[in-house]
C-alpha positions as CSV (number, residue, x, y, z in Angstrom):
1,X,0.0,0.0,0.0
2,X,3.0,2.6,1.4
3,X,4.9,1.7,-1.9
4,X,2.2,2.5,-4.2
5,X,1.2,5.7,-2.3
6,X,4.7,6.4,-3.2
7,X,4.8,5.7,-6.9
8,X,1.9,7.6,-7.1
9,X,3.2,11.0,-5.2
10,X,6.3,10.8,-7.1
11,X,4.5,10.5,-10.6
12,X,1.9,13.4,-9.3
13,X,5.1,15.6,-8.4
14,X,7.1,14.7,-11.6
15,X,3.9,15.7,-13.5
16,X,3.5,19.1,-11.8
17,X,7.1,19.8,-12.0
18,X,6.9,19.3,-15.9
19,X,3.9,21.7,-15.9
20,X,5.5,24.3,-13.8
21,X,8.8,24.4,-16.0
22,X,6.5,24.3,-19.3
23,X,4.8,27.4,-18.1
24,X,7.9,28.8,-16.8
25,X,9.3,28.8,-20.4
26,X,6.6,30.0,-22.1
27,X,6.3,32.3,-19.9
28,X,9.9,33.3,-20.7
29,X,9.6,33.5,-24.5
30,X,6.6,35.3,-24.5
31,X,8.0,38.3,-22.7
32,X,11.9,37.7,-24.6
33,X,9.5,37.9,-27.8
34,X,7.7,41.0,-26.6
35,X,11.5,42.5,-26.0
36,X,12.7,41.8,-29.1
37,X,9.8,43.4,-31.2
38,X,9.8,46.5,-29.1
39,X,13.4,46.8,-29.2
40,X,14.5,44.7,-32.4
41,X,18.5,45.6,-32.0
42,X,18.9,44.2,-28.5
43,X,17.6,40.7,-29.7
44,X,21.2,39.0,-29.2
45,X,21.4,40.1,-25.5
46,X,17.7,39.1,-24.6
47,X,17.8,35.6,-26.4
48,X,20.7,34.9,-24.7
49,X,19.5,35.9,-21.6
50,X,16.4,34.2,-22.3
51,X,18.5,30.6,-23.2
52,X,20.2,31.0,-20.0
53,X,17.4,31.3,-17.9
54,X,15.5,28.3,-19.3
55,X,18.4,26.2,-19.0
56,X,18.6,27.1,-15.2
57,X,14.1,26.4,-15.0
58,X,14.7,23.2,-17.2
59,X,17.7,22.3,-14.7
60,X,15.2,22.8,-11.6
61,X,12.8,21.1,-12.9
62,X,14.8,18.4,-13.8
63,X,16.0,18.0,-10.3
64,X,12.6,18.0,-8.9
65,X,12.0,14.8,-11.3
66,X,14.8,13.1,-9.9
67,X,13.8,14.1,-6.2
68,X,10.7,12.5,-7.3
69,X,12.1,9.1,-8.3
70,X,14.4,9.2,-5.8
71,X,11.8,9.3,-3.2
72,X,9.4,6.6,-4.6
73,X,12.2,4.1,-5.2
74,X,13.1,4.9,-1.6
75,X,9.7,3.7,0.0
């Protein structure tokens, strides 16, 4: 009972995890692609800023997946 109360917390987390980072993202692009068409010659410093700050929400989210597994293999 314990270990599938586990698998299914871990799967719940995982999914919200991969729904916060999605929305995170596009949440991300939408106001890097509102920069760039207000101000068109910055658009190499805000996509890079952009890439570098979904690669740090992608690596959290990540992590939380892992936690995730880690914790329902654990029980």
């Amino acid at each position: 009972m314990a270990t599938g109360l586990a698998w299914l917390g871990a799967g719940l987390g995982a999914g919200l995890a991969v729904i916060g980072g999605g929305y995170g993202i596009g949440r991300l692009a939408e106001g890097a692609m509102n920069g760039i068409s207000r101000q068109p010659s910055a658009a190499g410093d805000i996509r890079t800023t952009m890439l570098i700050a979904a690669a740090l929400i992608e690596g959290v989210t990540f992590f939380a997946e892992i936690v995730c597994i880690l914790l329902a293999v654990k029980a």
